[in-house]
N, C-alpha and C positions, 0 to 999 in steps of 0.2 A: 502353487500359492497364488492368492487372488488378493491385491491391496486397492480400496476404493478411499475415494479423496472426495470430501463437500466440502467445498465454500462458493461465496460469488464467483465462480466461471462464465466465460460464454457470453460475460456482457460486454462485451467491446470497452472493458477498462482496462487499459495494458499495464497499469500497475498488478490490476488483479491478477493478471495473465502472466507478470513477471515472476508471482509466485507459485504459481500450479507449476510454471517452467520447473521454476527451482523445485517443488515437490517432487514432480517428477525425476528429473535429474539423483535428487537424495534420494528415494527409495528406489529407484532401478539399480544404485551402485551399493546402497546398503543392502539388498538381499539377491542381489545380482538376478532378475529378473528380468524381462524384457515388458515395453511400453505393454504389450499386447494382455500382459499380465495385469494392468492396471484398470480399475472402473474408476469413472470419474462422471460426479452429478454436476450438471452444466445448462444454464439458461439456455444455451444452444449444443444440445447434443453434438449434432450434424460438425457442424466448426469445429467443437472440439475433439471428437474422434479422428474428424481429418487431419487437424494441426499435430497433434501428438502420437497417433497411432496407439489409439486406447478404446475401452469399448465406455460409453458413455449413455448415459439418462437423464430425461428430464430433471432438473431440480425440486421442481413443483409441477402437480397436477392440476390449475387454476379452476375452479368451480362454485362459479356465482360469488360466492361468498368467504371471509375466510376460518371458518369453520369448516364448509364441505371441500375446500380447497387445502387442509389440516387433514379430513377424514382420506381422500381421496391421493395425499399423495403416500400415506400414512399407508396404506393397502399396496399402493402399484409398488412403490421403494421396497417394501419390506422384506422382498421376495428376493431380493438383490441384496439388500444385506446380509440375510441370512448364507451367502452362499460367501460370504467374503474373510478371511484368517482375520483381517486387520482394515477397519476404518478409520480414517483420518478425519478429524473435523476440524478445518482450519489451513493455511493461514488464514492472515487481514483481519478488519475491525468487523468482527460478525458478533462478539460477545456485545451487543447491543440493543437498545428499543428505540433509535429514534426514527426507524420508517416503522416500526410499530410490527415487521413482517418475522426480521431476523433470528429475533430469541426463540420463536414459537416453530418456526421455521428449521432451524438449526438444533434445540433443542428435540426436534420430532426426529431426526435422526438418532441422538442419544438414547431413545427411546425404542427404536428401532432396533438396535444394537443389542441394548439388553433386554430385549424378550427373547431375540435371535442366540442367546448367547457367543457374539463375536465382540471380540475386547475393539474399544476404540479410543482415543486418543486425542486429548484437544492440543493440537501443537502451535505456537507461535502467533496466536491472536492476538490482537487488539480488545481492550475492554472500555465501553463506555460511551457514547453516555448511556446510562441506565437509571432509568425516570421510574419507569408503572410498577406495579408490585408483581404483574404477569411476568412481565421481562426478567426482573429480579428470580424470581421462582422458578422457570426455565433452565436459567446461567444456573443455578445452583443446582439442578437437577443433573447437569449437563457434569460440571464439575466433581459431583458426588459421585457417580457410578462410571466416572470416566480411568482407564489404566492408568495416565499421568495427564497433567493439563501442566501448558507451559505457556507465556505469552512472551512478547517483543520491547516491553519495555514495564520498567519497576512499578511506575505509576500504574499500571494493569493491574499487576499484582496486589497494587494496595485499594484498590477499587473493588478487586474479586473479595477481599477479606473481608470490605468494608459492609458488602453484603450479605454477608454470612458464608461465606464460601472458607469452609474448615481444612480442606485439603491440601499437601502440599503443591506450589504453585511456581514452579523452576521459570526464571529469564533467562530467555536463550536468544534474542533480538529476533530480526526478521528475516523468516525462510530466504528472502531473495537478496540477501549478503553474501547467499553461496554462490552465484551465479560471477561474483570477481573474477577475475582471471588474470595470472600472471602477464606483466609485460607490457603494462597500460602505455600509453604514448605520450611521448615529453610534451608538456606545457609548453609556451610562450615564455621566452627571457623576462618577460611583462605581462600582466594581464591584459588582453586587448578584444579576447572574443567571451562574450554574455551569454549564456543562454537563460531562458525565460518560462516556466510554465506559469500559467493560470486556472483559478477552478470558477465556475459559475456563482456565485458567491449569492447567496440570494435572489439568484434569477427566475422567475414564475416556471419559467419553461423546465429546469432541472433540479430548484431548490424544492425540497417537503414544506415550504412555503414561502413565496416571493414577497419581494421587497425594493420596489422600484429605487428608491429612496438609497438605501444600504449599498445596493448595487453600484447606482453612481457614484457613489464616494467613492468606494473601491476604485472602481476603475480609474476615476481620473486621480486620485492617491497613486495608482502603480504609474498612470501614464506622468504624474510629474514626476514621480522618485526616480524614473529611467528618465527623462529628457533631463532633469538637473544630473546622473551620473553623465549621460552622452554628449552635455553642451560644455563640462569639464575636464573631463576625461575622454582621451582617443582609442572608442569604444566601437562594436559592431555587434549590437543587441538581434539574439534571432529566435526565434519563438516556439516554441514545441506544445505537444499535448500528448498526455497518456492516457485521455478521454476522448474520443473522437464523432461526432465533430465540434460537441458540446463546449470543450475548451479551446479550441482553436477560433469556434464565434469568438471568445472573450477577449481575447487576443486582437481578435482583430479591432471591436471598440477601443481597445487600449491601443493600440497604432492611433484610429483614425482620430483619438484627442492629442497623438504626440505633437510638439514642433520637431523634432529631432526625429520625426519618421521615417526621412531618409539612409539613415543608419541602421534601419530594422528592415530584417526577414521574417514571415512568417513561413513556417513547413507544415503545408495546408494536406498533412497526411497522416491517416489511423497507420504510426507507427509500432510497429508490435515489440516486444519487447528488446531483444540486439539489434533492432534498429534504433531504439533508443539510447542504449548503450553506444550505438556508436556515434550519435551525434553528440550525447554528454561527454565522452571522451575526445571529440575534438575545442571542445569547449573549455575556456581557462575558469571561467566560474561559472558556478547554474547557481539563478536566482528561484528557488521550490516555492511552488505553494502545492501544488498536488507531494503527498509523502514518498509515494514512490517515484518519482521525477528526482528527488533528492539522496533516495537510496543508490535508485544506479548510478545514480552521478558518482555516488560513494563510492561504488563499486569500478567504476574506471578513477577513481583516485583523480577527482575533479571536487575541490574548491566548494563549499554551499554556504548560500543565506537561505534562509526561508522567510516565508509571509504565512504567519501562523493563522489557519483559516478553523481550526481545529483540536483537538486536545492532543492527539497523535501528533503533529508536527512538532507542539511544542514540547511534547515527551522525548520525539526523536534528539532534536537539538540538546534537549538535556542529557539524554544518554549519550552520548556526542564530544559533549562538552564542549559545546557553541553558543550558548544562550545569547550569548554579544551580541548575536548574528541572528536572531531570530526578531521578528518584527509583528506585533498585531494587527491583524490586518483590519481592526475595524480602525483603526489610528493613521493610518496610510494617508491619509488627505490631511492629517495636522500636521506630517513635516516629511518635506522633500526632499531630506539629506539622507535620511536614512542607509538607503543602497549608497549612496558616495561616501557616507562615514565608513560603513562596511569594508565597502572599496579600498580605500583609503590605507587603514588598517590592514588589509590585508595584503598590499601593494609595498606597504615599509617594511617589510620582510619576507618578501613573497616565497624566498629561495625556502624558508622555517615553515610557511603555510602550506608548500607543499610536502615538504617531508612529515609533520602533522598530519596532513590530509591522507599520506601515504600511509604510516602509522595506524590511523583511526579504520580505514578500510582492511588492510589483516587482521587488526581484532576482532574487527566486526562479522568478515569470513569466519575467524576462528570458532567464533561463539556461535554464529549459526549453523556450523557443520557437525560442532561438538551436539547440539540438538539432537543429531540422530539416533543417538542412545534411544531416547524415548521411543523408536518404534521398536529396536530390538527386545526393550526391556519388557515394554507391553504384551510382547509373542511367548516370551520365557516365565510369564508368572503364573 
């Protein structure tokens, strides 16, 4: 048996990477196969074959243009799907157009699939935003001839329908809810350690298009919201990224406007994924703006606010049931309390917010383990 897995791999985004983890994990135990069984299309081959013990391919064949770079990887992939029982397309937010790449991208594997006749499966994605009529047509083509399509949160769902997408459309949350593990580590009698991600928020260098302007707000928004928690509150704010080094830059502007900078760390390192997990688990609250920063936080049963930078964070929160806690982040520079409110609130019954917290993290394992139906059901039809 041969299962091959696309989405964004291989780019050094370790939320990405926390979910191919988790894929992998769920189909080596659902059909009891070895890594070595697995093909996986990845921006970096190389890396990814190394880290997992999988045999792996280009994601895309780049070629001038994105037509000949469509035709070309449309030829070299196809040969590879054809040899596979079951393709997965998915997790993460790839049901999209806003780098314009993704739908036509991801969609050319749906395509692949079925000339190949190999049933494939879109599992646990993200949908949105979905702008151009190309993108729109793609998704829909994707979801039409796919065994089962399932996404990570309602709003997906109803975005899929919104487009014409007829088929049924199961929430099963996000693949990397399986990676929990029993026996997280006690809190603080008090909250007293922060952790922090950031994402480039309109930055030229990372945003599909910058905003000098936008950017500063942001930033000095997060840097007052953290110095009014850390000049009230007996705090020790420390910074992470699951973008590396992109988010960790961000991080550091937001230090160098703090006054309360003293009280901050940054961890100036491309953590991969249980390395993440194990710094959100020593952490009494993670403050998210990156969505998988928030996940595993979830997942060691750690405490979350977010800074909604996104339409997924604020799905996440919703499917959650934290909206309280969830902040826009183009609003960050109009008021300073925000994380202390947060704080605050979650401090006057901290002993309820983590049994809550605890609560909310086995559902959310539940629901994304219960997901793996979909690959068996797909093999059996």
């Amino acid at each position: 048996m041969r299962i091959g897995i696309v989405g964004n791999y291989g780019n050094d985004n370790n939320g990405d990477e926390a979910i191919l983890l988790s894929l992998v994990k769920q189909v080596t135990s659902t059909f009891n196969i070895s890594t070595s069984q697995l093909t996986i299309f990845s921006n970096n081959p190389k890396q990814t074959a190394e880290r997992y013990g999988v045999e792996s391919y280009p994601l895309y064949y780049k070629k001038g243009n994105a037509v000949k770079t469509f035709i070309e990887t449309f030829r070299q992939n196809k040969r590879v799907v054809k040899k596979l029982d079951l393709l997965i397309i998915g997790g993460g937010g790839i049901l999209m157009d806003l780098y314009r790449r993704e739908a036509p991208l991801y969609g050319s594997y749906a395509m692949m699939a079925k000339q190949s006749n190999t049933p494939y499966v879109i599992y646990g994605c993200g949908a949105g935003p979905l702008h151009t009529s190309l993108g729109k047509w793609f998704i829909r083509y994707m979801c039409k001839h796919a065994e089962s399509v399932s996404v990570r949160d309602p709003e997906s769902a109803e975005l899929l329908r919104s487009i014409g997408v007829n088929e049924k459309v199961d929430v099963i949350g996000d693949p990397a809810f399986s990676l929990r593990e029993d026996g997280a580590s006690a809190k603080s009698d008090a909250p007293t350690k922060i952790g922090v991600t950031a994402v480039p928020y309109y930055n030229a260098d990372y945003w599909p298009e910058g905003n000098p302007d936008l950017y500063r707000k942001y930033v000095e928004g997060m840097a007052k919201n953290l110095d009014k928690l850390a000049s009230v509150q007996d705090v020790e704010v420390t910074f992470f990224a699951t973008k590396f080094p992109q988010d960790a830059n961000v991080t550091k502007d937001i230090q160098e406007l703090m006054t309360e900078h003293a009280k901050t760390t940054i961890i100036d390192e491309n953590l991969l994924p249980s390395k993440i997990m194990e710094v959100t688990e020593q952490q009494d609250i993670v403050i998210g703006t990156r969505l998988h920063s928030l996940i595993l936080a979830t997942c060691t049963e750690t405490p979350v606010m977010a800074i909604s930078y996104h339409h997924k964070v604020k799905d996440f929160m919703s499917l959650a049931e934290l909206n309280r806690f969830s902040f826009p982040i183009d609003e960050l520079h109009e008021n300073d309390e925000y994380f202390l409110g947060a704080f605050n609130e979650m401090n006057a019954d901290w002993k309820g917010t983590l049994q809550q917290t605890e609560q909310l993290s086995k559902r959310l394992y539940d629901e994304a383990m219960n997901g793996t139906v979909q690959f068996t059901n797909a093999l059996n039809k």
